[in-house]
N, C-alpha and C positions, 0 to 999 in steps of 0.2 A: 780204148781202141785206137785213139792216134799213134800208139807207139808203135802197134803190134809190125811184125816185120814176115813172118810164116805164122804156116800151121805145120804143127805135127802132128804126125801117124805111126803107128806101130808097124813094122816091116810085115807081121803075121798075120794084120787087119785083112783078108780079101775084099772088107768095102773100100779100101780107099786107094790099094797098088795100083789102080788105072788114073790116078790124079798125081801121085810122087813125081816131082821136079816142074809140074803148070805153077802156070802165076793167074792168082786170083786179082780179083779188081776191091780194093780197099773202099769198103761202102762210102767214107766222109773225102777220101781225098783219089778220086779218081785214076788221076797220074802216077799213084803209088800202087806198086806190085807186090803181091803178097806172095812168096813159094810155098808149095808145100811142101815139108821134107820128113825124113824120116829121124825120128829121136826112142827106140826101144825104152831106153833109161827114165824119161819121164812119161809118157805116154802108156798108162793100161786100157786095152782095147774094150777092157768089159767092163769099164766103169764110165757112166756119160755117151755120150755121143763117137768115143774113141779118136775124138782128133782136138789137138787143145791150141789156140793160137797163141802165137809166142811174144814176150814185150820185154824183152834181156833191160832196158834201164828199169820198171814196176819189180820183178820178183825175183831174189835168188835161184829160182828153180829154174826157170825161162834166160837167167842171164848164164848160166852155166852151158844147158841148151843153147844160145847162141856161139860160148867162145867152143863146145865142139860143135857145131855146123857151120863157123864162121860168118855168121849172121851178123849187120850192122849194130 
């Protein structure tokens, strides 16, 4: 969890289009903002909870999701 930088959501989820572009509060480190953005490509809305938080240095998946959202 230290790394994570967003969360994503499926553009087609209606639970989450009222949260796309807030910043969440990082449970361990206060000061750090978490966005939540949208990524279709990794993100299936009917598998899990439909939002997946992102940590681009931990997994290929998440580091790909960063360099198209432009995430740190």
């Amino acid at each position: 969890m230290l790394g994570d930088v967003a969360v994503a959501v499926n553009s087609k989820d209606p639970r989450y289009t009222h949260l796309v572009g807030k910043k969440l509060v990082h449970p361990f480190i206060p000061e750090r903002e978490i966005t939540v953005i949208i990524d279709d490509i990794l993100v299936d809305m009917n598998f899990g909870s439909g939002a997946v938080k992102i940590t681009p240095g931990h997994d290929p998946n998440d580091f790909e999701c960063g360099v198209r959202n432009n995430l740190p």
